[in-house]
SEGUFI-654695 format. One line per field, with one value per residue: residue number from 1; residue in one letter; x, y, z of N, C-alpha, C in turn. Coordinates in nm, 3 decimals. Layout:
BEGIN
sero: NUM,... .
drenfi: A,... .
n.c1: X,... .
n.c2: Y,... .
n.c3: Z,... .
ca.c1: X,... .
ca.c2: Y,... .
ca.c3: Z,... .
c.c1: X,... .
c.c2: Y,... .
c.c3: Z,... .
This chain:
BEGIN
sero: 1,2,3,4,5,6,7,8,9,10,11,12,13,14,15,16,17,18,19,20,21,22,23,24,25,26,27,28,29,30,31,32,33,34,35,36,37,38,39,40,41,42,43,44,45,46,47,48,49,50,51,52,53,54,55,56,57,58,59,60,61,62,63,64,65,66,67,68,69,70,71,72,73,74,75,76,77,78,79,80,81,82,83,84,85,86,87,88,89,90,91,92,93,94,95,96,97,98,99,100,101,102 .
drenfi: X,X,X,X,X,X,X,X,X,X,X,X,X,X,X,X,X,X,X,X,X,X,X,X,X,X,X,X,X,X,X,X,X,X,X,X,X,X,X,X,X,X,X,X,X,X,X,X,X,X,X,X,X,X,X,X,X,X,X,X,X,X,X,X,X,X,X,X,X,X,X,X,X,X,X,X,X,X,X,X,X,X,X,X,X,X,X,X,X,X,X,X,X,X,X,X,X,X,X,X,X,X .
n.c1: -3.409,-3.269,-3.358,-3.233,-2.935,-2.900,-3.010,-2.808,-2.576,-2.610,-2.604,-2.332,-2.257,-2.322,-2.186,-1.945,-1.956,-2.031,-1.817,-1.589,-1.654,-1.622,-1.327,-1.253,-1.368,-1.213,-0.976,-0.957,-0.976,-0.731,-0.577,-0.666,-0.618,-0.312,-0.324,-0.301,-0.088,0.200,0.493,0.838,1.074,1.455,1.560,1.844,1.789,1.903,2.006,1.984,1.936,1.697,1.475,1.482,1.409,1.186,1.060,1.043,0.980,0.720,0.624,0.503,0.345,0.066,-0.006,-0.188,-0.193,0.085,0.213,0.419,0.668,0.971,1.252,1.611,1.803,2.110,2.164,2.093,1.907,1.610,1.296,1.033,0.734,0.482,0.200,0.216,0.010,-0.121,0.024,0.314,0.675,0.903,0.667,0.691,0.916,0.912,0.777,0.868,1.128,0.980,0.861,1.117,1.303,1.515 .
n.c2: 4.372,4.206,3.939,3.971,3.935,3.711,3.555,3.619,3.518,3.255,3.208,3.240,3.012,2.787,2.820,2.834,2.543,2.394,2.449,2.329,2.040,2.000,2.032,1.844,1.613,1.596,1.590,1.297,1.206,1.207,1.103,0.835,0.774,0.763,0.562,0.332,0.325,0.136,-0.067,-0.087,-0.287,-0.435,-0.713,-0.970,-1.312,-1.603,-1.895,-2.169,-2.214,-2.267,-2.391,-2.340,-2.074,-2.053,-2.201,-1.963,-1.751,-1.840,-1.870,-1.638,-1.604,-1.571,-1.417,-1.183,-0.872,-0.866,-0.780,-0.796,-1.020,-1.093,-1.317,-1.266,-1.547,-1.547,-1.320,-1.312,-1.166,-1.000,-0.896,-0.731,-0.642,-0.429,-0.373,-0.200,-0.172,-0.380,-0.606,-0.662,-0.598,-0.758,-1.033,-1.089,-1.212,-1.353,-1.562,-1.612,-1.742,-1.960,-2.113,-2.199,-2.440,-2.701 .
n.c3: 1.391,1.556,1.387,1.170,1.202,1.330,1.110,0.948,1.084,1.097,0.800,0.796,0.956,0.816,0.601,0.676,0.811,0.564,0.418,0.601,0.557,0.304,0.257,0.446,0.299,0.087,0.173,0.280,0.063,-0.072,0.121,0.105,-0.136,-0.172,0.016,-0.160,-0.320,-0.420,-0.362,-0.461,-0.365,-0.332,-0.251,-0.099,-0.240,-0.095,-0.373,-0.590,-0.869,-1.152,-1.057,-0.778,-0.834,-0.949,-0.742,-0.543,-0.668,-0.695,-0.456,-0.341,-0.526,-0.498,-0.263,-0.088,-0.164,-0.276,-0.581,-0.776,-0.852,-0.885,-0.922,-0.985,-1.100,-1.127,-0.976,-0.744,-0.612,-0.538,-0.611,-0.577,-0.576,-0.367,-0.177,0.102,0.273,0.318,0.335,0.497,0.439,0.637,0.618,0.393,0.330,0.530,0.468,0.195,0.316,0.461,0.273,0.171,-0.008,0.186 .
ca.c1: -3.265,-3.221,-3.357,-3.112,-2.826,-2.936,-2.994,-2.637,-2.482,-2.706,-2.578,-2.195,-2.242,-2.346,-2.086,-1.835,-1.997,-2.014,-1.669,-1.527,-1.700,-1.563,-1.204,-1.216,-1.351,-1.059,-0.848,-1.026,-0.961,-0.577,-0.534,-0.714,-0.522,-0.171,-0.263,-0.298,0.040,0.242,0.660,0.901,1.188,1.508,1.667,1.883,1.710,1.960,1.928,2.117,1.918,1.585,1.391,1.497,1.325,1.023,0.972,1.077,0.832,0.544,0.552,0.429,0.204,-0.095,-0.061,-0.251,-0.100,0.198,0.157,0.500,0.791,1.099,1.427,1.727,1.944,2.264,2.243,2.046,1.847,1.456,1.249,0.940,0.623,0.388,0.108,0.215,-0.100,-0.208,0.170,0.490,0.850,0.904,0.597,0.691,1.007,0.892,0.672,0.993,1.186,0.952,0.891,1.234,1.356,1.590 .
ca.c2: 4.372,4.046,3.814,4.021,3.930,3.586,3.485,3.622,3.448,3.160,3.198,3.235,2.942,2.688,2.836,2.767,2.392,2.327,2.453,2.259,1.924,1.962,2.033,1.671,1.514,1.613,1.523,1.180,1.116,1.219,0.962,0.695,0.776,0.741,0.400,0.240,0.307,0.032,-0.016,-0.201,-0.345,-0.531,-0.762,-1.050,-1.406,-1.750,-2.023,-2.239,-2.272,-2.219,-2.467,-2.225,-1.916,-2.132,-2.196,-1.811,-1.680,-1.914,-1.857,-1.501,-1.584,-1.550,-1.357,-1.055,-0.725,-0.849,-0.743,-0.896,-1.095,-1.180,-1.314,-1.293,-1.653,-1.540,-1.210,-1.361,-1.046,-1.067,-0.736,-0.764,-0.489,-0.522,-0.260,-0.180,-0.159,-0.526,-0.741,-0.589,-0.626,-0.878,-1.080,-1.144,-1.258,-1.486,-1.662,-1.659,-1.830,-2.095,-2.183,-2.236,-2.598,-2.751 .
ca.c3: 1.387,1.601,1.322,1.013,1.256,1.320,0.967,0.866,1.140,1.085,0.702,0.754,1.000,0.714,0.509,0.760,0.773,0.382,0.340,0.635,0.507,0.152,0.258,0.471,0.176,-0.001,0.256,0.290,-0.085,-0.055,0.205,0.049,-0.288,-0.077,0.094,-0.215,-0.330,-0.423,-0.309,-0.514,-0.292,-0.378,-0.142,-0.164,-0.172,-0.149,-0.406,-0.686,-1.026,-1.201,-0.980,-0.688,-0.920,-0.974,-0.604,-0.478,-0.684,-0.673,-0.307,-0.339,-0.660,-0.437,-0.184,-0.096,-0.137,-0.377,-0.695,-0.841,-0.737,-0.973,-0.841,-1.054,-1.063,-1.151,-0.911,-0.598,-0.586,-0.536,-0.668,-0.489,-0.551,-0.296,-0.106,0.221,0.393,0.284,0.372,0.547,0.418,0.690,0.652,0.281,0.368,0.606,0.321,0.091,0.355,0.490,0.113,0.063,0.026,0.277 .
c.c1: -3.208,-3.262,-3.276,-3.003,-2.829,-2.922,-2.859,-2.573,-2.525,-2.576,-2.405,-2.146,-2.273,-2.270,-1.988,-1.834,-1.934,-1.850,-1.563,-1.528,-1.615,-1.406,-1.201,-1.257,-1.297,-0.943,-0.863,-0.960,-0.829,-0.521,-0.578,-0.605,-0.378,-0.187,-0.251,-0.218,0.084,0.438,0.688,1.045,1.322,1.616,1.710,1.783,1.837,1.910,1.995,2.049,1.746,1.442,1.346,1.392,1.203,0.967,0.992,0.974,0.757,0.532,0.469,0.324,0.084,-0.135,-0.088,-0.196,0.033,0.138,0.254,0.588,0.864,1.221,1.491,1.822,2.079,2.326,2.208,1.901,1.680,1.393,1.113,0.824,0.524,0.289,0.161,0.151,-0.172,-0.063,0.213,0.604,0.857,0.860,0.610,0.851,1.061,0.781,0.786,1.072,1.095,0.898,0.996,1.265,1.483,1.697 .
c.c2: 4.237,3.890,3.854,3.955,3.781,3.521,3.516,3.527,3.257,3.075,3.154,3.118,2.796,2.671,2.783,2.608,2.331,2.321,2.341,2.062,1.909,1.946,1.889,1.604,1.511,1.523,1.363,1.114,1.087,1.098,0.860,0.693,0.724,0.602,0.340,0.219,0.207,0.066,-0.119,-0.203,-0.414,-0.594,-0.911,-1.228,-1.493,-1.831,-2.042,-2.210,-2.182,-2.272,-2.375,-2.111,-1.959,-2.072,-2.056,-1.773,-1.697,-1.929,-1.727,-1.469,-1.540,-1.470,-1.192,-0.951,-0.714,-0.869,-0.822,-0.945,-1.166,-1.167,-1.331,-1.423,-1.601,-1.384,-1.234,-1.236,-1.064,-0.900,-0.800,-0.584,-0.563,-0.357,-0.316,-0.205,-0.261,-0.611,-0.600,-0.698,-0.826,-1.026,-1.153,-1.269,-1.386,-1.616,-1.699,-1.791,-1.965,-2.179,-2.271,-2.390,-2.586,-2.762 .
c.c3: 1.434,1.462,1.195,1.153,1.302,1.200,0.924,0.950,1.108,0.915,0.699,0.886,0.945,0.635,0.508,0.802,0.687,0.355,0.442,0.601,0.371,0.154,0.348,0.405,0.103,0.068,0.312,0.172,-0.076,0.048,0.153,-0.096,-0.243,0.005,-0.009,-0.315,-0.311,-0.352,-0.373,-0.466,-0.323,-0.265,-0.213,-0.089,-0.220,-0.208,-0.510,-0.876,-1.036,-1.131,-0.850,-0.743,-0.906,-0.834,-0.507,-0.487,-0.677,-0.564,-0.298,-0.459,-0.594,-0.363,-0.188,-0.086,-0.208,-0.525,-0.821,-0.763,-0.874,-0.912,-0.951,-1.027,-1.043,-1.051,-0.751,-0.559,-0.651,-0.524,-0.636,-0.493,-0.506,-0.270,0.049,0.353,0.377,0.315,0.425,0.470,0.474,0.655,0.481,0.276,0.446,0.533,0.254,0.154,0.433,0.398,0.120,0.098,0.116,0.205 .
């Protein structure tokens, strides 16, 4: 009787394993799927002409974690898709402006 009551518990203690393993590898994926979400932003950037556009955007051509970057001349307004969890807001911002010409 002690080893039937063993092996079941034995059994619905592997069960209780397997199934808790598979539900955090779910929940593993779901988070990984959600950091690598992108955000597309629009704030305003100062500047006069097309030279300005040039050098806005070809400050953020490279860097890691922005995906695009177009400023509008004629509205001032800078549309910016980046990943979150590779730049911040800020940190792009502070690239835009120590770009910018004098």
């Amino acid at each position: 009787m002690k080893k039937i009551v063993f092996k079941v518990g034995l059994a619905c203690f592997l069960a209780f394993v397997s199934t808790n393993t598979f539900a955090m590898e779910n929940n593993k994926e779901v988070t990984i799927a959600s950091k690598s979400e992108t955000k597309t932003v629009t704030f305003k950037v100062f500047g006069n002409c097309g030279m300005c556009k040039k050098t806005i955007e070809e400050s953020l051509k490279d860097v890691k974690g922005v995906d695009n970057a177009n400023w509008n001349v004629d509205s001032k307004m800078m549309e910016v898709t980046f990943n979150e969890d590779k730049i911040s807001l800020d940190e792009i911002k502070k690239i835009i402006q120590t770009d910018a010409p004098d």
